[in-house]
LOROZA-939551 format. One record per residue (C-alpha): residue in three letters; x, y, z. Coordinates in steps of 0.25 Angstrom, whole numbers, plus 2048, in hexadecimal, padded with zeros to 3 digits. Layout:
// LOROZA-939551
ALAXYZ/...
***
This chain:
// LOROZA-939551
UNK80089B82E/UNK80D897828/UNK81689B834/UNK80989183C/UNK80D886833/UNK81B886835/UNK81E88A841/UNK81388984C/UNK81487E855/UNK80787C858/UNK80187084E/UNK7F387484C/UNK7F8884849/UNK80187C83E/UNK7F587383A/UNK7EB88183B/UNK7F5888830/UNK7F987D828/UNK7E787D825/UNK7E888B823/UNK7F388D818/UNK7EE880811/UNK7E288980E/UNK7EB89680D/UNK7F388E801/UNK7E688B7F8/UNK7DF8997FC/UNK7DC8A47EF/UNK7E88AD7F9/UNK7F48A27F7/UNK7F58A87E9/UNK7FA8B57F0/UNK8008B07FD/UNK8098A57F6/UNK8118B17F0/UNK8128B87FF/UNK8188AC804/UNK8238AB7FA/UNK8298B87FD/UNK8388B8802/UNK8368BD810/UNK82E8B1813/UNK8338A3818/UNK83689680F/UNK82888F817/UNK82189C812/UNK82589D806/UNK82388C804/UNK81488F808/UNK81289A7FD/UNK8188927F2/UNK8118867F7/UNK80488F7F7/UNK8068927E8/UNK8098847E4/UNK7FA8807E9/UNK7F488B7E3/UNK7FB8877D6/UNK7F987A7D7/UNK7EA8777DC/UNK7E38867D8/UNK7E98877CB/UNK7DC88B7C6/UNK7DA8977D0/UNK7E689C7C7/UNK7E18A67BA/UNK7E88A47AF/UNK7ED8B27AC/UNK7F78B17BA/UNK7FE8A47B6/UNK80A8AC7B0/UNK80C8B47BB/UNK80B8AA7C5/UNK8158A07BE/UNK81E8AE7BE/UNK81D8B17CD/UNK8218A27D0/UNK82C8A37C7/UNK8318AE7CF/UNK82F8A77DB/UNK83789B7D7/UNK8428A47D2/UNK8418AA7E0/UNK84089E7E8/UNK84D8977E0/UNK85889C7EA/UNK84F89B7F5/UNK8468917FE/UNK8468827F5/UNK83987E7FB/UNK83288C7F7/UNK83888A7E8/UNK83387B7E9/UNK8248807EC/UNK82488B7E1/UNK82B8827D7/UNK81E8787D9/UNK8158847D7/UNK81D8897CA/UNK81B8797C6/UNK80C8797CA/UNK8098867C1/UNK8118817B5/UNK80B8737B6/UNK7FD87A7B8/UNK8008857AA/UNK8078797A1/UNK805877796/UNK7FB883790/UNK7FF88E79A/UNK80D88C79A/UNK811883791/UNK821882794/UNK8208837A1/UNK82D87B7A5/UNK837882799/UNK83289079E/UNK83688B7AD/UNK8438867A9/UNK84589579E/UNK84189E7AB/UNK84B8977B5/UNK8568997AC/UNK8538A57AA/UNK8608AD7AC/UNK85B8BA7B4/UNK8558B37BF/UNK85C8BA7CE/UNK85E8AA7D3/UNK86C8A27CF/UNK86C8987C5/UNK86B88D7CF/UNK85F8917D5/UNK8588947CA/UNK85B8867C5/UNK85887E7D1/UNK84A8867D0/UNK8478827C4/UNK84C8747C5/UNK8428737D3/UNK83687A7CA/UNK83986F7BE/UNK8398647CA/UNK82D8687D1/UNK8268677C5/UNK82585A7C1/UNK8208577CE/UNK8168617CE/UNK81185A7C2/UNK80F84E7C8/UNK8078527D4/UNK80085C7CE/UNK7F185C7CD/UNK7F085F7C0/UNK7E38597B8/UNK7E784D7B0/UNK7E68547A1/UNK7EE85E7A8/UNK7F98547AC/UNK7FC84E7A2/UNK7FD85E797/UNK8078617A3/UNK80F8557A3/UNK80F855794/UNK816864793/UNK81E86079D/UNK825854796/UNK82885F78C/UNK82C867797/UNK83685E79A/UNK83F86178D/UNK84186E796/UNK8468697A3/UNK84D85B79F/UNK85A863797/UNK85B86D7A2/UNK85D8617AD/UNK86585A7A5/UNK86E8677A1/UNK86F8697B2/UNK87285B7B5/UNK87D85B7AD/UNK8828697AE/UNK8908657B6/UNK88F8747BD/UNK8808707C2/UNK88186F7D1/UNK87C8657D9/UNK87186A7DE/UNK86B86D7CF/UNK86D85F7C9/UNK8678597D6/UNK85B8627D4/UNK85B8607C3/UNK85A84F7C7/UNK84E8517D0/UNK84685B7C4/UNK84884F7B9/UNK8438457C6/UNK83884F7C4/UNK83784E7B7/UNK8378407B2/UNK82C83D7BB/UNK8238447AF/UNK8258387A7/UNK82F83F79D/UNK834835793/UNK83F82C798/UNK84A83178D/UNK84683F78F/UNK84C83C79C/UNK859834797/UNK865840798/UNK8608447A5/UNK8608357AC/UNK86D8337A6/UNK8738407AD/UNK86983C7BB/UNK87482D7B8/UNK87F8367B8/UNK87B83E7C5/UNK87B8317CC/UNK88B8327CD/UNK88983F7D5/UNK88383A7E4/UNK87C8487E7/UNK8738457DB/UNK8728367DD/UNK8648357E4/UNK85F8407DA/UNK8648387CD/UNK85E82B7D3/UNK84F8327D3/UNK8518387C6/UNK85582B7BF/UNK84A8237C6/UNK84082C7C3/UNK84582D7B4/UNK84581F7B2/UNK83881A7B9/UNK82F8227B4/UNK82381C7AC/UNK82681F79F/UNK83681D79E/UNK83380E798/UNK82F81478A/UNK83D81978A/UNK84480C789/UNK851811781/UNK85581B78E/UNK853810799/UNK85C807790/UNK865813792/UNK8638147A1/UNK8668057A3/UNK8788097A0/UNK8748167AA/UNK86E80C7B6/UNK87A8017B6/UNK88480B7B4/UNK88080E7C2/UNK8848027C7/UNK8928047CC/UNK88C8107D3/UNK8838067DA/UNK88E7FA7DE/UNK8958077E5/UNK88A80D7EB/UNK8877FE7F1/UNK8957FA7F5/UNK8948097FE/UNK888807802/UNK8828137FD/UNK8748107FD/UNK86E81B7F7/UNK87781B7EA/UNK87380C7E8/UNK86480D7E9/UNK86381A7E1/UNK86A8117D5/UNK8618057D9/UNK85680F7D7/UNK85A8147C8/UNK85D8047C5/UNK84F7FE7CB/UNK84880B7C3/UNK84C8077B7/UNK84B7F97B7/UNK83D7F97BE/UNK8358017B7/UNK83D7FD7A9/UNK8407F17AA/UNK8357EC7A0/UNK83A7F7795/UNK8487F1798/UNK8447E4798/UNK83F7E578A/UNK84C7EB785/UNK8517DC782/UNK85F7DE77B/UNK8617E7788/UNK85F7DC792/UNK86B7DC797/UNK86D7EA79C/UNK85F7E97A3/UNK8647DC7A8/UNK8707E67AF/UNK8667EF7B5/UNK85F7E37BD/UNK86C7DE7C1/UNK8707EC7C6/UNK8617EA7CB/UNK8647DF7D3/UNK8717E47D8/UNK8677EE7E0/UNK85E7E27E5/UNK86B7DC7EC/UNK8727E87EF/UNK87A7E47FB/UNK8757E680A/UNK8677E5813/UNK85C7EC80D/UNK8557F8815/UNK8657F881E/UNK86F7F9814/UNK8697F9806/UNK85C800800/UNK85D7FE7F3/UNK8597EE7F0/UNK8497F07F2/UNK84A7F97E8/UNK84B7EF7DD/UNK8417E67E2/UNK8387EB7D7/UNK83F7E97CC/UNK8417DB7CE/UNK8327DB7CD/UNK8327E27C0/UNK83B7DC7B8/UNK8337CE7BA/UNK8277D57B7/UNK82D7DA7AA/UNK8347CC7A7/UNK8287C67A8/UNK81F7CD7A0/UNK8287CB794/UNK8227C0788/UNK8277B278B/UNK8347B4783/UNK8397C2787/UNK8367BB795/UNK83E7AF792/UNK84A7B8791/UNK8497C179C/UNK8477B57A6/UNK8537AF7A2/UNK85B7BC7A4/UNK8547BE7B1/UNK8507B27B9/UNK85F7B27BC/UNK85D7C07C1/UNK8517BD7CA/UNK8567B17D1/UNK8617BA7D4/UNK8587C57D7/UNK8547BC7E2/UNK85F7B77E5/UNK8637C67E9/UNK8557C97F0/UNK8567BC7FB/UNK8637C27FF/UNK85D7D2801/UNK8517CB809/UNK85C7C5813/UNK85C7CA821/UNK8687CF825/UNK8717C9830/UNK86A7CA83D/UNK8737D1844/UNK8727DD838/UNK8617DB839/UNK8627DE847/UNK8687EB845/UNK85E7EE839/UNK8537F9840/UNK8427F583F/UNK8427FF832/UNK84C7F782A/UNK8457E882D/UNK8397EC82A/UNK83F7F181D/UNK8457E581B/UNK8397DE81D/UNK8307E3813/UNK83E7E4808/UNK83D7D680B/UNK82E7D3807/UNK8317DC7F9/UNK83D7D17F6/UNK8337C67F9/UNK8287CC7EF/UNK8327CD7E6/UNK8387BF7E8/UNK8297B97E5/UNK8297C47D9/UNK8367BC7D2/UNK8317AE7D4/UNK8277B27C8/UNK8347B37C2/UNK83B7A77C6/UNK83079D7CB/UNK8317917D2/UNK8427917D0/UNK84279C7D9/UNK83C7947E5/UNK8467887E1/UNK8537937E1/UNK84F7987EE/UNK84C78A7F4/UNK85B7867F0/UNK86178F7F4/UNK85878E804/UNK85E77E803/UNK86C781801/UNK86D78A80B/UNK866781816/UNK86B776812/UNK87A77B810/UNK88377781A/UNK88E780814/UNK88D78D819/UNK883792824/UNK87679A81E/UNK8717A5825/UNK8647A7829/UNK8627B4820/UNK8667AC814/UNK85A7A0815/UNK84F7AB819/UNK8527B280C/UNK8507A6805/UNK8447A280C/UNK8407AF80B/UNK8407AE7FD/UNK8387A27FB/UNK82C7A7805/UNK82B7B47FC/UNK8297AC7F1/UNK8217A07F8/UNK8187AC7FD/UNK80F7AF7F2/UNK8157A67E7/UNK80E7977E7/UNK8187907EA/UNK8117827EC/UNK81777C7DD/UNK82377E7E2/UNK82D7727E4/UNK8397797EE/UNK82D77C7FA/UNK82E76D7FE/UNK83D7707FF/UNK83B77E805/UNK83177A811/UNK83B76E814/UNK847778815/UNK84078181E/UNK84277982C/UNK851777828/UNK85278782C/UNK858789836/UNK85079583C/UNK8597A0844/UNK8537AD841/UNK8457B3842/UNK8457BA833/UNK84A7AB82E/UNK83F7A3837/UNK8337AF832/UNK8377AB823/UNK83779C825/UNK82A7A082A/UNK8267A881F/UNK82879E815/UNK82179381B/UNK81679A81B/UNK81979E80B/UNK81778F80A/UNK80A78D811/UNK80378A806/UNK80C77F801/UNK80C77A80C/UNK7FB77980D/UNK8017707FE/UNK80A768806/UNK804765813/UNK81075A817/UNK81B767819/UNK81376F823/UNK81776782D/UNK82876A82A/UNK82277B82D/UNK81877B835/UNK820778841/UNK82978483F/UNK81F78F83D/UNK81978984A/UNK82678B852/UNK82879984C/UNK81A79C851/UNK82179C85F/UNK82C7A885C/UNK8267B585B/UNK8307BA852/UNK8297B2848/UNK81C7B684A/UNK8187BA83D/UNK81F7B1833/UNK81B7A583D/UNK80C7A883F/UNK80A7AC830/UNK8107A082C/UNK806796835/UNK7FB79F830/UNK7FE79E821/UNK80278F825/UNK7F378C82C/UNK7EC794820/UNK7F078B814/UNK7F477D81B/UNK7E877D824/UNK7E377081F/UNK7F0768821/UNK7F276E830/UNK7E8767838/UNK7F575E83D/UNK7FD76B842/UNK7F1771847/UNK7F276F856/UNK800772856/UNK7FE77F84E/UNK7F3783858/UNK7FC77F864/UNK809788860/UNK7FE79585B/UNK7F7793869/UNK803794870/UNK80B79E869/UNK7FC7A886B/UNK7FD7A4879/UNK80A7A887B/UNK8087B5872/UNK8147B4869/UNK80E7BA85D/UNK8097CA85A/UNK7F97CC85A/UNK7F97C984C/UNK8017BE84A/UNK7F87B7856/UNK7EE7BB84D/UNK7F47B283E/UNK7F67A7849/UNK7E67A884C/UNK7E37A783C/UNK7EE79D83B/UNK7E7794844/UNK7D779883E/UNK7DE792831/UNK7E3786839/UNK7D6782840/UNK7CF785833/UNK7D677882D/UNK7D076F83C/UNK7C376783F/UNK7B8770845/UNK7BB769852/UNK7C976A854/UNK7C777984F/UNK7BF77B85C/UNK7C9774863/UNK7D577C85F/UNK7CE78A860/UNK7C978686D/UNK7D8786872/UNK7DD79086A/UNK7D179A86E/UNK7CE79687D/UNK7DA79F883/UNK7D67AB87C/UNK7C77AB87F/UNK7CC7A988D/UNK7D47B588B/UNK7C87BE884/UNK7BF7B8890/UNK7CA7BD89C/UNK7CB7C9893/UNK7BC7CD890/UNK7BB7CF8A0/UNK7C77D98A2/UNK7C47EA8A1/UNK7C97ED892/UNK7D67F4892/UNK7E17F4886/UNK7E87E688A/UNK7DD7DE88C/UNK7D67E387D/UNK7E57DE877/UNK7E27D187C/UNK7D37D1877/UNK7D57D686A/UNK7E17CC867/UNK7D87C086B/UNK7CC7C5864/UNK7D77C7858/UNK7DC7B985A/UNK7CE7B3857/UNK7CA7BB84D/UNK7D77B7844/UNK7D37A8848/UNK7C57A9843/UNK7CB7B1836/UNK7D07A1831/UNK7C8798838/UNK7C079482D/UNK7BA78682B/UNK7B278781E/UNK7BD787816/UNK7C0786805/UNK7CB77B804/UNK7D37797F7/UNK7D176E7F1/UNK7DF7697EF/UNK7DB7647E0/UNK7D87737DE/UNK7C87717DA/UNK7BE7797E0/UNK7BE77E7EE/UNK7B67767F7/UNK7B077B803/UNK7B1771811/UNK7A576D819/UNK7A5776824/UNK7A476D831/UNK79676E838/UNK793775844/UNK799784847/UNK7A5789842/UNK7B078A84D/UNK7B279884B/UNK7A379C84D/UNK7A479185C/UNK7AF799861/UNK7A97A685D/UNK79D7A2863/UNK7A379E870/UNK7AA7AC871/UNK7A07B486C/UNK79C7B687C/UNK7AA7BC87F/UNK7AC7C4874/UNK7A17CD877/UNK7A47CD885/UNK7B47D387F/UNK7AB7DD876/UNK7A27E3881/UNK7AE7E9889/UNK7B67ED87D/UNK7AB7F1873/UNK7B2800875/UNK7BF7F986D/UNK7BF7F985F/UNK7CA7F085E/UNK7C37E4869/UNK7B77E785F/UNK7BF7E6852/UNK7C67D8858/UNK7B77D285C/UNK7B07D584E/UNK7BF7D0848/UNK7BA7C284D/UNK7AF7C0847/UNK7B27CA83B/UNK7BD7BF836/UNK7B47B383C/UNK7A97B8833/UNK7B07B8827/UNK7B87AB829/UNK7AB7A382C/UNK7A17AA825/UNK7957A2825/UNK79879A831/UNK7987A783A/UNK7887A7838/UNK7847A3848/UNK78E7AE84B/UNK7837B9844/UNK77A7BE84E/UNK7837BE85B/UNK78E7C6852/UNK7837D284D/UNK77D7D285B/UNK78D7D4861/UNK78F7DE856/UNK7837E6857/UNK7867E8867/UNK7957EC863/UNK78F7F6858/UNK7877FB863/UNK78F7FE86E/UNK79A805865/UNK79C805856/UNK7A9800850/UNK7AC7FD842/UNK7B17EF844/UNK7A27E9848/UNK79E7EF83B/UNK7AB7E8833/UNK7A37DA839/UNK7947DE837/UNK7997E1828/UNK79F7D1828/UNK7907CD82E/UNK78A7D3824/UNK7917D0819/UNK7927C081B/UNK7857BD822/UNK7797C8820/UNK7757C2813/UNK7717B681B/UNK7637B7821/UNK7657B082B/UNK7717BB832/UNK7687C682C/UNK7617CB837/UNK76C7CD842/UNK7777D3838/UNK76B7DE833/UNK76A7E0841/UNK7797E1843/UNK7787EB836/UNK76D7F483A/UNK7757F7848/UNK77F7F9843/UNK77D804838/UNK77380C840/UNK78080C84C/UNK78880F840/UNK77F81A83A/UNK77F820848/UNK78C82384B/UNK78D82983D/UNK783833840/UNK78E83784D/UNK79B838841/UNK79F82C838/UNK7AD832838/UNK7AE82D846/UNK7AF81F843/UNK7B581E834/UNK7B8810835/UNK7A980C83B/UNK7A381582F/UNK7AD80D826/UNK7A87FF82C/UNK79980282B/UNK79B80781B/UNK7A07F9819/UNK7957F2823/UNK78A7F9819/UNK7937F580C/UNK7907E880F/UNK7847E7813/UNK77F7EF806/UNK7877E47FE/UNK7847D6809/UNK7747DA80C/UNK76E7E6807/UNK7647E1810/UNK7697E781C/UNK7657F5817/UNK7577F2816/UNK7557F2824/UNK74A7FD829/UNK753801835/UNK75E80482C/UNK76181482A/UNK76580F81C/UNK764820819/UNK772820823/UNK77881481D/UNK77781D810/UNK78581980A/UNK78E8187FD/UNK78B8087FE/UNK77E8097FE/UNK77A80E7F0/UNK77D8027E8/UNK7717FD7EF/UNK7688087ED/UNK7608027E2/UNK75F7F37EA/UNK75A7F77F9/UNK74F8017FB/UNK753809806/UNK76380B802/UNK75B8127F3/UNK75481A7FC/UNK76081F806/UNK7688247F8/UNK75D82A7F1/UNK75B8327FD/UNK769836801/UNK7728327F5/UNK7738417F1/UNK77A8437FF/UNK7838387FC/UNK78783D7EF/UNK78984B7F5/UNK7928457FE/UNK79B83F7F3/UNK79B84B7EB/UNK7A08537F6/UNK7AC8497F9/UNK7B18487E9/UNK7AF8567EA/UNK7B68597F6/UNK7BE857800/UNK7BE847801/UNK7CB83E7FF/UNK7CF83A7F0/UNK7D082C7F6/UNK7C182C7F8/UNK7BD82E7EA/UNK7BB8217E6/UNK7B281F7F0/UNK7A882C7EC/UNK7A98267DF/UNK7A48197E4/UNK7988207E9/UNK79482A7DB/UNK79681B7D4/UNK78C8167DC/UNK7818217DD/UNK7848217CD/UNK7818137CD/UNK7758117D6/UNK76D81F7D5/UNK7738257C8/UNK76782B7C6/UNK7668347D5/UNK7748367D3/UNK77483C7C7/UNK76A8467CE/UNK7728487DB/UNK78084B7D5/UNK7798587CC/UNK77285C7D9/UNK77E85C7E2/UNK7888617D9/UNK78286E7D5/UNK7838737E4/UNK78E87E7E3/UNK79B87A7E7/UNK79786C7EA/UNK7A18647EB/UNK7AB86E7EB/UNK7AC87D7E8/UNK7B78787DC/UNK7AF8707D4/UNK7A88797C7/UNK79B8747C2/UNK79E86D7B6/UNK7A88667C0/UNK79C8617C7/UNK79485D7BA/UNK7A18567B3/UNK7A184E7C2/UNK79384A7C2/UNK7918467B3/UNK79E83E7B5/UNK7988377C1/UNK78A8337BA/
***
């Protein structure tokens, strides 16, 4: 099966003994074949499959395992390991995990000094392998088991005796490392291996100055580039680990250790040796991130912690184009957040203090970001491959997060800093700017202008009256100019009299498709907040949107944000000029859908069907005209008279309604032409609610033929929609119970032929009955209703209110709680738990008293829900349920 596995070509032979030896491996007879496959004669993959074998066994059947053979199994993987020292790493490596397993397994009772015994045997002096072999095995088998620990599945009160003697244990391993490390006749190879073992250990939470001799020496290795990336890990992991704050007095210590390292650094940078300078960045961002609070405290040591953040922030600027030339800066990102975290949660005086010592270091901090977010020259960006912009890109967004984080810090001067500085440059006649410079600038004040309320402040005037003074000559410059426009939307709703100094250039950037995105989403966001003060500009906004659609300059989905733009726009209009407007800006495309509901399907002409149906939808997604308005003296909101007479939407909706099921009888085989029909009135549903009343009964009649003729999940998504806003109301009553009935009894069906077909219509109809049972119980009273098939988790909150649903669990609840049991028992995913609970919480709360009966019954079958369970298991189980 072995030889199968590795060698034979053939996939499913592969896929045939892979099944087989995964059964092999946790079988009664691996005890005995695991030492077969270890002998010398065999091949390295053999052999990895024997010790892997034994590992499992160890591992996951530790109970399979009598007491009285523990000895003489520890002895026999002893000798193996012995064996194994001068031979095959990955075979040592796999016996050294189940050697770790047993000992974790026996610690403390059954063999209380496990790690010293280790350490006494392996130095043993008549053992046939050399002293370096024997060390490197013992040094693998103290490094594997730590890790073992942490993934072992060892009971809680278990894990926490084992990592008890193990902290003792450590007083065994930490003087031996650090008597290797420093040993100058060690070879290379040892002290690399004696770095990686304490990585392993201090992940164990042992105390911070425990470690303190050992991270000196990992300091000193730093020197020696062989053991560089090894020292970096073992540093880091030393210093982050959750409990090293308690040990202020050794991270005082460490803070002379980091900014010694900083020549090392300046070198490293000025060679361009990237790797040198992050790992230093790493050990200089770990202590400072996950100390800085400790630190801070230590007032009357402020100012060495005050040189770590400046060596810090000599990381964040580190020359050269991040993801091209340099890795490091994103790095420290971070920290920036927590330190201003930590300053600010000081009492107002310690506070006081620490901003005067570090508002300087912030603006400079910003300072130091706004010239890492500038693009490089174009020339250079051109040559940068997809990987590396895309890189860029989202570096970018974490400097902008992090610029709106430090205006906590620095408040409204930080918008006036950045504002002077835009002025100067565009109005400086001395020197030409380049283009890079102001989009870091304005970059930084749309990050901020993003999520920070920035309607109080008194630099936007000045800021919106600079914009149209840039002179535009690059796409990345002309996106941000964008972006930030759109950043001020909601000022600009405030200060109606400026959108007229904007609004023309997102309209001409609405013609260059290199500026789809920033240009589309910045009219969206700009018809969404000022709709009220746009009715002037309307007709020339719908003019250039009509055009730019005609001429497809813009990706499906930005067409798509142009639609919701322009429902936003409309919104704000008379009923009759809305009529007017999504007269012409709908009649092409019904001509369209018209020409196409005649043509024979195939692939093209369902693309242009499904985008125009898409454009609609997103159209009737904002076209709302019952709207909430903001009374601008901020008193309660007050709702405006809806004009009389139908609602535009429902008139054109109406109008189409013919067409539309003339599209969906040639392509009711489509689930995506479905999806895009019941996307229509899904979104105009929920934006009209009420007002999409005369639309009841020819929808349920529409969808009931859809159901019919094949089955799709999306029919159910809008049935749920139907129910949910309008089956409460008598009047709509009658067709949506109609609707209903037809479309459980299809539904129940095409269960009876396998749910596992269609997962996505079983998940669809689950959340169609949810509703109903929360909307209108009502539904389920129905005589034509197999409520008994309905039988579901969702229906036993309402066992007690409607007649038929008490019935159904009283009869078949004992089924469902089988069913349950079988899957906590079993075989189903872990992820699922919550759910099966859900479903015990509800029997327990509505039929506590059949329960309590049921889960006796069916638990005292043998080897229900699995042969593993004994059964005081099962009875600790069900009292702990009830």
């Amino acid at each position: 099966a072995l030889h199968q596995l590795y060698y034979d070509p053939n996939i499913e032979n592969k896929n045939l003994a892979q099944k087989w030896l995964m059964q092999a491996q946790v079988s009664p007879q691996a005890w005995h074949f695991s030492w077969q496959l270890l002998q010398p004669n065999k091949v390295p993959e053999i052999q990895y499959f024997g010790a892997s074998a034994l590992h499992i066994k160890i591992s996951r059947y530790w109970s399979d395992i009598p007491t009285d053979q523990y000895e003489s199994l520890k002895a026999q993987l002893f000798t193996q390991i012995t064996r194994f020292a001068s031979g095959s790493k990955i075979v040592l490596t796999r016996l050294c995990v189940a050697l770790a397993s047993l000992a974790l397994s026996m610690m403390p009772d059954a063999w209380p000094c496990a790690v010293a015994d280790m350490v006494r045997l392996f130095q043993a002096e008549d053992s046939p392998v050399d002293g370096q072999g024997r060390c490197l095995a013992l040094l693998e088998l103290l490094t594997v088991l730590p890790e073992e620990f942490q993934t072992s599945r060892l009971p809680q009160y278990r894990k926490s005796l084992v990592r008890a003697s193990l902290a003792v244990e450590c007083g065994a391993v930490f003087p031996l490392l650090e008597q290797l490390l420093q040993q100058p006749s060690s070879p290379s190879c040892v002290r690399q291996k004696v770095l990686k073992c304490f990585s392993s250990w201090v992940q164990l939470e042992v105390p911070l100055q425990d470690c303190e001799a050992l991270i000196q020496a990992a300091f000193a290795a730093l020197q020696d580039s062989e053991l560089f990336d090894s020292s970096v890990e073992a540093i880091v992991n030393a210093i982050s680990q959750p409990d090293a704050q308690r040990y202020v007095n050794t991270l005082l210590k460490l803070i002379p250790l980091v900014l010694g390292l900083q020549d090392q650094l300046r070198q490293a940078v000025q060679n361009g040796d990237m790797e040198t300078s992050h790992g230093i960045c790493r050990i200089a961002v770990a202590l400072g991130e996950n100390h800085s609070r400790a630190l801070l405290d230590q007032v009357e040591h402020w100012q060495s912690f005050l040189a770590l953040v400046n060596m810090i922030m000599f990381c964040t600027g580190i020359p050269g184009h991040f993801p091209v030339n340099e890795t490091t800066s994103s790095l420290t990102l971070t920290f920036w957040y927590t330190l201003q975290d930590d300053i600010l949660s000081f009492e107002a005086e310690k506070q006081a203090v620490y901003q005067q010592v570090y508002r300087p270091v912030y603006f400079q901090l910003v300072d130091v970001l706004l010239h890492k977010a500038q693009f490089p020259s174009d020339e250079e960006y051109g040559f940068w491959s997809s990987d590396e912009k895309e890189q860029f890109r989202i570096y970018r967004v974490d400097i902008s997060d992090t610029l709106m984080y430090v205006y906590e810090m620095l408040g409204a001067e930080l918008l006036s800093n950045l504002y002077d500085k835009l002025g100067r440059l565009l109005t400086s006649s001395e020197e030409p700017y380049s283009w890079q410079h102001t989009e870091a600038l304005l970059y930084g004040f749309q990050s901020i202008a993003e999520t920070i309320d920035v309607n109080y402040s008194d630099v936007v005037p000045g800021l919106i009256g600079l914009i149209p003074r840039i002179s535009i000559s690059n796409v990345q410059l002309a996106d941000t100019v964008m972006f930030t426009i759109g950043a001020l939307s909601e000022w600009l709703a405030d200060h109606p009299v400026m959108i007229n100094s904007v609004l023309p250039l997102v309209l001409h950037a609405l013609g260059n498709p290199e500026l789809s995105i920033s240009s589309v989403s910045t009219l969206k966001k700009i018809c969404r907040e000022c709709k009220y003060d746009l009715p002037p500009y309307a007709a020339n906004i719908v003019a250039v949107s009509q055009d730019v659609l005609m001429k497809q300059i813009h990706k499906t989905s930005q067409c798509m944000w142009l639609m919701q733009a322009l429902g936003f726009l409309l919104s704000a209009l008379q009923v009759e000029e809305i009529l007017k407007n999504l007269h012409s800006l709908i009649s092409p495309y019904i001509q369209q859908l018209e020409k196409l509901a005649e043509e024979i399907p195939n692939p093209s002409n369902k693309l242009a069907i499904v985008h125009i149906l898409g454009l609609l939808s997103n159209l009737f997604t904002t076209l709302d005209i019952s709207h909430h308005e903001d009374d601008h003296e901020g008193s309660e909101l007050r709702k405006l008279p809806v004009p009389q007479g139908p609602n535009p939407v429902v008139v054109v909706l109406q109008q189409v309604f013919q067409l539309i099921q003339k599209v969906l009888s040639k392509w009711l085989n489509d689930a995506q032409v479905v999806e895009a029909v019941c996307a229509i009135f899904e979104k105009s549903v929920k934006t009209l609610l009420d007002d999409f009343a005369p639309m009841v009964p020819q929808l349920c009649e529409m969808l009931g033929r859809m159901y019919s003729t094949i089955p799709q999940a999306s029919a159910l998504d809008l049935t749920r929609q139907l129910v949910h806003i309008f089956a409460h109301e008598p009047a709509h009553f009658p067709p949506i119970e109609a609707l209903f009935l037809l479309v459980t009894s299809i539904t129940l069906t095409l269960f009876q032929q396998g749910p596992r077909d269609h997962p996505d219509i079983v998940d669809s109809f689950m959340q169609l009955l949810a509703q109903a049972l929360k909307r209108k119980p009502d539904l389920f009273l129905c005589e034509r209703l197999d409520v008994k098939a309905v039988f579901q988790c969702e229906l036993l909150p309402r066992c007690g209110e409607v007649e038929p649903v008490g019935k159904v669990v009283q009869e078949d609840g004992r089924m469902l709680l089988i069913a349950v049991l079988e899957a906590i028992g079993g075989q189903a995913s872990r992820s699922l738990m919550d759910c099966f609970a859900d479903i015990l919480f509800a029997l327990n709360k509505h039929c506590f008293s059949l329960l309590s009966v049921w889960i006796k019954e069916a638990l005292q079958s043998p080897g229900f829900p699995s042969a593993r369970l004994s059964p005081e298991q099962k009875d600790t189980f069900s009292q702990q349920i009830l």
